[in-house]
C-alpha positions in Angstrom: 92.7 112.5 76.3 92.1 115.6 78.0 94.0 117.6 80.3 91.8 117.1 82.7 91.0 113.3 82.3 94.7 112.9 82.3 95.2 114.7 85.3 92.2 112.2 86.9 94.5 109.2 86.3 96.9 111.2 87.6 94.8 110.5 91.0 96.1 107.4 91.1 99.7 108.0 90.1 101.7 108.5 92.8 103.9 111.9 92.0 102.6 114.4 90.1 101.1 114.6 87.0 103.4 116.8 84.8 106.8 115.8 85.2 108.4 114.1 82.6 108.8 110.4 81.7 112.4 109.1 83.7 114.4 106.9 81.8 114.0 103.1 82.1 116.5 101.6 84.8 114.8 97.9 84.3 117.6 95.5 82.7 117.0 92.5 81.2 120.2 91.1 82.5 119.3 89.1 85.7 121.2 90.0 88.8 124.6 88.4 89.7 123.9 86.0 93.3 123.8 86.9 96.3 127.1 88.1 98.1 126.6 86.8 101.8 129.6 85.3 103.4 129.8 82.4 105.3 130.3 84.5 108.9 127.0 86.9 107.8 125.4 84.0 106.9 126.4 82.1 110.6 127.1 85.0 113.3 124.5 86.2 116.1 122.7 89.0 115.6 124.7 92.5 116.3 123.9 95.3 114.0 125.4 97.8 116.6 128.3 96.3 117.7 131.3 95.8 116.2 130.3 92.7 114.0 128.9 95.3 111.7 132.2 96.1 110.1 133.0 92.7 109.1 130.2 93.1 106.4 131.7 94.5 103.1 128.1 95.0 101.2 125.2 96.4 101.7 123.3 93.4 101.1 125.1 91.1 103.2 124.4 93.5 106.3 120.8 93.6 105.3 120.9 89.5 105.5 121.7 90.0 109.3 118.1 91.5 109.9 116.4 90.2 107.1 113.5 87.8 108.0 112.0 85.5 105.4 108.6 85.9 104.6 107.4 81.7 104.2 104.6 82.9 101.4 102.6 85.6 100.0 99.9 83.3 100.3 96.8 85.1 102.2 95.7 81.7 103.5 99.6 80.3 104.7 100.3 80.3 108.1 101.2 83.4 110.1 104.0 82.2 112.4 106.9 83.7 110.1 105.1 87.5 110.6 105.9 87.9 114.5 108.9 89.5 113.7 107.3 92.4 111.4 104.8 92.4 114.7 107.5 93.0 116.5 108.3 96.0 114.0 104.7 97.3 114.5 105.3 97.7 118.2 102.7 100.1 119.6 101.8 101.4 116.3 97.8 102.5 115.5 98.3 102.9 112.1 100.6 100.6 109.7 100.6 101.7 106.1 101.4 99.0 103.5 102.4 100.2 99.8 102.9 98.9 96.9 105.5 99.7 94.0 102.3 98.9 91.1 98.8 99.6 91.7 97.7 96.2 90.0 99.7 93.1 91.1 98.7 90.0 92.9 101.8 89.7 95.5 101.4 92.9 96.5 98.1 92.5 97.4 98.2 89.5 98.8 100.5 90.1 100.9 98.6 93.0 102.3 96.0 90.2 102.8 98.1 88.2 104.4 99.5 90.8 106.7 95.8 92.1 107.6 95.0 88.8 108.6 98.1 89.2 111.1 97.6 92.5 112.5 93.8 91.6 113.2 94.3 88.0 114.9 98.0 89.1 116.6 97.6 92.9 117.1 94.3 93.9 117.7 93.5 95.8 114.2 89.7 96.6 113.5 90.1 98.7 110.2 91.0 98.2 107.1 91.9 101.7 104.8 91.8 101.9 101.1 92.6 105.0 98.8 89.1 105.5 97.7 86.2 107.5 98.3 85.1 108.2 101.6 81.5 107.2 100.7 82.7 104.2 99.1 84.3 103.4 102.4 80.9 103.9 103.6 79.1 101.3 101.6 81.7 98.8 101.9 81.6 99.0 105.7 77.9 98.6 105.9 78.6 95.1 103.8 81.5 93.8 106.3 79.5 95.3 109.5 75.7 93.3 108.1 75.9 92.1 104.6 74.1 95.2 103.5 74.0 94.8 99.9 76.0 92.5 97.6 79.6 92.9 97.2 79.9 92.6 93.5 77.2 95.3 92.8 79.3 97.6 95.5 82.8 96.3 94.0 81.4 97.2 90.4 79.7 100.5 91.1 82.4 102.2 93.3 85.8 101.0 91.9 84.8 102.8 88.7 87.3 105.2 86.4 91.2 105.0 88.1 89.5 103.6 91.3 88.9 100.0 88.5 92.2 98.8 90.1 90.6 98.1 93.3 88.0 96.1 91.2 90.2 92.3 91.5 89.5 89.1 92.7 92.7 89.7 95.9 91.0 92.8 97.1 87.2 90.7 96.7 89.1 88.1 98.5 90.3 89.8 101.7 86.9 92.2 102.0 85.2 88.4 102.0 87.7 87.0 104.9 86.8 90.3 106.3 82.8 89.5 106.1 83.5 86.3 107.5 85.6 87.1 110.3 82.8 89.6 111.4 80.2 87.3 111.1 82.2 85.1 113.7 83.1 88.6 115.7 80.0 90.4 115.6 80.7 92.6 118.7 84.2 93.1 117.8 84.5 93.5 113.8 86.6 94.7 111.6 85.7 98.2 109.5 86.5 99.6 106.4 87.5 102.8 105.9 87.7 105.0 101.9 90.4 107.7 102.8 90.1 109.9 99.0 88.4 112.5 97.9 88.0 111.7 94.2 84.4 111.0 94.5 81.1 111.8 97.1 78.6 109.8 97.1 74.5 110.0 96.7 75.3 108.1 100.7 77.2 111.3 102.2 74.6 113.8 101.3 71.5 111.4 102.4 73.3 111.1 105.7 74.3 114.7 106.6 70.5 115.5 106.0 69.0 112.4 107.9 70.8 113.8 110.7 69.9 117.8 110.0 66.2 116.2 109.9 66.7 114.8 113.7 68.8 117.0 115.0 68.7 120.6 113.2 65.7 120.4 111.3 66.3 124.2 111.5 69.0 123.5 109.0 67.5 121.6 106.1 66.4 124.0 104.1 69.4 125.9 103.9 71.6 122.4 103.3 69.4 122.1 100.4 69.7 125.0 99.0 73.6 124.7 99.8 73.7 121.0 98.4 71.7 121.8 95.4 73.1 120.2 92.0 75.7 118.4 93.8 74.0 114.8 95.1 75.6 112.8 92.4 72.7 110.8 90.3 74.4 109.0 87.7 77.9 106.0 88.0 81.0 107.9 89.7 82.9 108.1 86.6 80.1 110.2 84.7 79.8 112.0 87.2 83.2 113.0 87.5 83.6 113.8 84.0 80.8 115.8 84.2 81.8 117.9 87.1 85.3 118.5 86.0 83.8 119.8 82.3 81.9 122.4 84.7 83.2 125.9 84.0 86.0 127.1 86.8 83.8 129.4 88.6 80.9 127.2 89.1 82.9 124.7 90.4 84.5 127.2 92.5 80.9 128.2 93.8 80.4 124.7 94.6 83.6 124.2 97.0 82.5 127.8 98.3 79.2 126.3 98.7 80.0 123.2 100.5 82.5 124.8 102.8 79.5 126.7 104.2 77.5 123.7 104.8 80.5 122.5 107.2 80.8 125.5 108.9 77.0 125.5 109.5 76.8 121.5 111.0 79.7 122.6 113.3 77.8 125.0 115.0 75.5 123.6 118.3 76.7 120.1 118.0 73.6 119.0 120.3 73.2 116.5 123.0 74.8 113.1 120.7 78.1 114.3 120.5 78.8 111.2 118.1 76.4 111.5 115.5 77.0 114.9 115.4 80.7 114.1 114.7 80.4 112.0 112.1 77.8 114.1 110.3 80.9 116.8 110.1 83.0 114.5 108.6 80.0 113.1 106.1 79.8 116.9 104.9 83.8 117.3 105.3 84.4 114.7 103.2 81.9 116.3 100.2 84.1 119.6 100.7 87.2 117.7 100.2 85.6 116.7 97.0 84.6 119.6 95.8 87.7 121.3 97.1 89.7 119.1 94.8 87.9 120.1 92.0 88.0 123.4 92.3 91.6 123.2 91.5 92.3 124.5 87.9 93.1 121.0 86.2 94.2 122.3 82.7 97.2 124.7 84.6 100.0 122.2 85.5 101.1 125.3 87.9 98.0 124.2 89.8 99.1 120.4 90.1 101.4 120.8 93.2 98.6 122.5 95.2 96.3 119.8 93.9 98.1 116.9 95.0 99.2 118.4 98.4 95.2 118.8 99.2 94.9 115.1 98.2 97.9 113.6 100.5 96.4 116.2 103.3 93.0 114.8 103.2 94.0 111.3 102.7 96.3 111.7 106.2 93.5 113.8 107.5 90.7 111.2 107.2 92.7 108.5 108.5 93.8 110.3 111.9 90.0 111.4 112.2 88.8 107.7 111.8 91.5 106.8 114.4 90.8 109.2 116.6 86.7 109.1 116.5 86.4 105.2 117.0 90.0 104.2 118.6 90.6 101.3 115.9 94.0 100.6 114.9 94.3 100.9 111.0 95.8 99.2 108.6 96.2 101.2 105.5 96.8 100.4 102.0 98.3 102.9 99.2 100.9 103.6 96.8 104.7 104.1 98.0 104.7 107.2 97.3 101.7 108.6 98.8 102.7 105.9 102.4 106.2 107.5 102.4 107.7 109.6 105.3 109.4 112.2 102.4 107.8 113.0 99.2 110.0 111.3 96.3 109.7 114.7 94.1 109.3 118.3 96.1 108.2 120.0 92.9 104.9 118.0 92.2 103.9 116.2 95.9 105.3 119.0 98.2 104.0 116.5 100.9 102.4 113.3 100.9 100.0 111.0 103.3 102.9 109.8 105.3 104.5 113.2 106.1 101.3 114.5 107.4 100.9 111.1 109.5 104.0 110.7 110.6 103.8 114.8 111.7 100.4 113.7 113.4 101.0 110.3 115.4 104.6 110.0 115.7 105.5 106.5 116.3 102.2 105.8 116.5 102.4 105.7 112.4 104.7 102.9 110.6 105.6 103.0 106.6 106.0 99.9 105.1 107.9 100.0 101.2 106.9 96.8 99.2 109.3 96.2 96.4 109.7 94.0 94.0 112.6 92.9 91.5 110.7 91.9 88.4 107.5 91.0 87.1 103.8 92.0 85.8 101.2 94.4 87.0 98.3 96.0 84.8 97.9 99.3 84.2 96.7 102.2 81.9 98.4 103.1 78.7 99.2 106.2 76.9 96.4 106.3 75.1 93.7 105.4 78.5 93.6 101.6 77.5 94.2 99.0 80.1 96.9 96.7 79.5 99.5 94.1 81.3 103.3 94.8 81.6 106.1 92.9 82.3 109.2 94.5 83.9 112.9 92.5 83.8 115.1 92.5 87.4 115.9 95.6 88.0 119.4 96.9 87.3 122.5 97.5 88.8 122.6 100.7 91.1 119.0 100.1 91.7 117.7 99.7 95.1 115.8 96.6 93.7 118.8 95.3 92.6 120.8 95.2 96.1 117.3 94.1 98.0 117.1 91.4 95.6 120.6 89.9 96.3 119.5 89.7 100.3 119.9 85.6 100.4 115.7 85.2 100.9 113.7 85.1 98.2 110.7 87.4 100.2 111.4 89.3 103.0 110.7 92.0 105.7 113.4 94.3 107.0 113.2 96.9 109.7 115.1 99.9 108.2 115.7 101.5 111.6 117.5 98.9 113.3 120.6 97.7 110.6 124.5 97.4 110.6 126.6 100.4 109.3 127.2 99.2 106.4 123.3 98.3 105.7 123.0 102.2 106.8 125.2 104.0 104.5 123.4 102.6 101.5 119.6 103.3 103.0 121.0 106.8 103.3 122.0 107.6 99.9 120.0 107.8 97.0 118.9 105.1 94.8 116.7 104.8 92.1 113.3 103.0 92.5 110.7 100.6 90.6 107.5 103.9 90.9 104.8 102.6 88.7 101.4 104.4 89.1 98.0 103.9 87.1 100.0 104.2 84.0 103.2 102.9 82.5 105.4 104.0 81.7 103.7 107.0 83.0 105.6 109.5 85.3 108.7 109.7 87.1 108.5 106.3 87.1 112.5 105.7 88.3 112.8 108.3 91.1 115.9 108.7 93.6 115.1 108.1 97.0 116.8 107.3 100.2 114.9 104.2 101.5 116.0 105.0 105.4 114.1 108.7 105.0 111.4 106.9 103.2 110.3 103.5 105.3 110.8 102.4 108.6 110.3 98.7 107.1 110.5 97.1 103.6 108.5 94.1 102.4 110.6 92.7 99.1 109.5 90.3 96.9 111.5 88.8 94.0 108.5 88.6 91.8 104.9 89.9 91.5 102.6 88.8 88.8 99.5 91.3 87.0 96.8 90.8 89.7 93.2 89.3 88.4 90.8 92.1 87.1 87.5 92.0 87.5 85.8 94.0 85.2 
């Protein structure tokens, strides 16, 4: 491949796209049981008080605060999540990762928790790193049942966004079609947070509303838009565009930025429309923006990705702020984390810059998983399933897997001392991106810096592709 189409798969992969491959910290041994004593397994609850230092292990600290998840199940029963609403608390915005981009559990399990949040908590959006115009045509679906959901599904999840193209994720966008149906004066929205793609829908909107409100400003949109409006499937035109010389694509984001500064001028009498035409033409700077990054320099990459995590955070705190939902929010670990796993390549990431925006009002959640299958890209671009072993010894996977529940939630902020020491320090993680084994795929982290909850599951099989 490429450089270039590398780096584009590199869009999906959570940290950095020129670092080389870690070394594989996935055993084939399976782990030893679970060391929970008898008084961890029996006493009250006291993860402050001086219980805490009769617990000699990390994981049997962690059993004191540990709730069981019943099943991943997106149809079970949501009585065993009021404790991880309690862990929401007054949060807007809950972000849910995942440790693969392509397996069922984790997924479903975002389902499942959706499903929660919306009936329990009050959610009304659902966030997915994709396009923002992708985000558009989706939520005109779940708002009206504006076009079919296959068509959309098959058309926008194209290139690294096909791992959004499964049957879990066409499963909870129909639950969310249905629930709207039966709410239609209180739905639930969907919102694309990336700027990997602008759609024909972004440019047709900004000048609908030039036409009505600034007809003074079409012709110069045009003229500024020229060559842009996309006209073929998302992943030629991406390939296209990134095949552009440097400076033209630099004349583009030059271009585009203009446009933006020209719709924020005299925002007229409907202060709303006028808003979200900004962030219609925002979101096609973004893209162009991101392209105008030098893809063949790996120099380049850490300025690359810290635009992407930027805008990602950037269009989630807008959508929050504009309409007032609370979000859910669905992405990779890394790019959901409060610290960036590796400085050098993801200065900052998504998290960071939400955490820096809403305070508490922003809640990571880590999923992990011990062992199991996911699908993803290979060296040479194919798309293939892999199958991990439970995780080694040393691993954080390892000690969360030896918690005495098989599934589990676990508030990371509020655990004994000895459950503390260990978040602190540095352990390596399960990181696997849109290809395997791909890179840094077995990071050091320090969970506590990273989450303020952790969903584990013992195992997580390849989720169901589409196309």
């Amino acid at each position: 491949m490429n450089t270039h189409k590398v780096l584009l798969a590199a869009l999906l992969v959570p940290l950095g796209a020129t670092l080389a491959v870690a070394p594989a910290v996935f055993a084939a041994t399976p782990p030893a049981p679970a060391a929970v004593s008898a008084f961890a397994a029996s006493a009250p609850a006291d993860p402050e008080g001086t219980v805490a230092a009769t617990f000699h292990s990390p994981e049997a600290a962690l059993d004191r605060v540990s709730h069981p998840l019943r099943t991943t199940d997106p149809r079970g029963g949501l009585a065993d999540l009021r404790p991880f609403g309690r862990m929401v608390g007054d949060a807007r915005v809950v972000c849910l990762g995942e440790a693969t981009h392509s397996s069922h559990e984790f997924l479903t399990v975002k389902h499942r928790t959706l499903r929660y949040l919306v009936e329990e908590k009050g959610f009304r959006a659902f966030a997915l790193e994709a396009p923002w115009s992708t985000g558009l045509r989706l939520d005109a679906y779940l708002l009206g049942g504006e076009g079919d959901l296959k068509q959309i599904m098959d058309e926008e999840f194209q290139g690294t966004y096909r791992w959004w193209n499964n049957a879990e994720y066409r499963d909870l966008l129909q639950w969310i079609r249905a629930y709207n149906v039966r709410h239609p004066a209180d739905p639930v929205r969907f919102v694309g947070d990336d700027g990997g793609f602008a759609g024909a829908e972004l440019y047709d909107r900004v000048s609908a509303y030039a036409a009505a409100a600034r007809p003074d400003l079409t012709p110069r949109l045009t003229e500024l838009y020229r060559g842009l409006r996309p006209a073929t499937d998302a992943e030629t035109y991406v390939d296209d565009y990134l095949s552009k010389p440097m400076a033209e694509r630099k004349e583009f984001a030059e271009r585009t930025g203009r446009a933006v500064d020209l719709l924020k001028q005299r925002p007229g009498t409907d202060v709303d429309a006028h808003a979200w035409a900004v962030q219609h033409a925002t979101a096609i700077h973004q893209m162009t923006t991101l392209f105008a990054f030098d893809w063949d320099d790996p120099l380049s990459v850490p300025d690359l990705m810290l635009h992407r995590d930027r805008i990602m955070a950037e269009n989630i705190a807008w959508w929050q702020r504009q309409t007032g939902d609370k979000i859910v929010l669905a992405a990779h670990n890394g790019h959901i984390a409060l610290k960036t796993y590796i400085p050098g390549a993801y200065p900052r990431v998504q998290g960071d810059f939400l955490r820096e925006r809403l305070g508490s009002g922003y809640l990571s959640v880590g999923l992990t998983f011990d062992r199991g299958s996911f699908n993803a890209f290979d060296s040479d671009g194919g798309v293939h399933r892999f199958t991990v072993g439970p995780a080694a010894p040393g691993t954080a996977e390892h000690t969360l897997d030896r918690v005495r529940y098989r599934d589990f939630v676990v508030d990371l902020r509020n655990t004994p001392a000895a459950a503390r020491a260990w978040l602190a320090a540095p352990h390596t993680v399960k990181n696997i991106g849109a290809t395997y084994p791909g890179i840094a795929d077995a990071p050091q982290i320090r969970l506590s810096e990273s989450y303020d909850v952790v969903i584990h599951l013992q195992r997580v099989e390849a989720a169901h592709m589409l196309k």
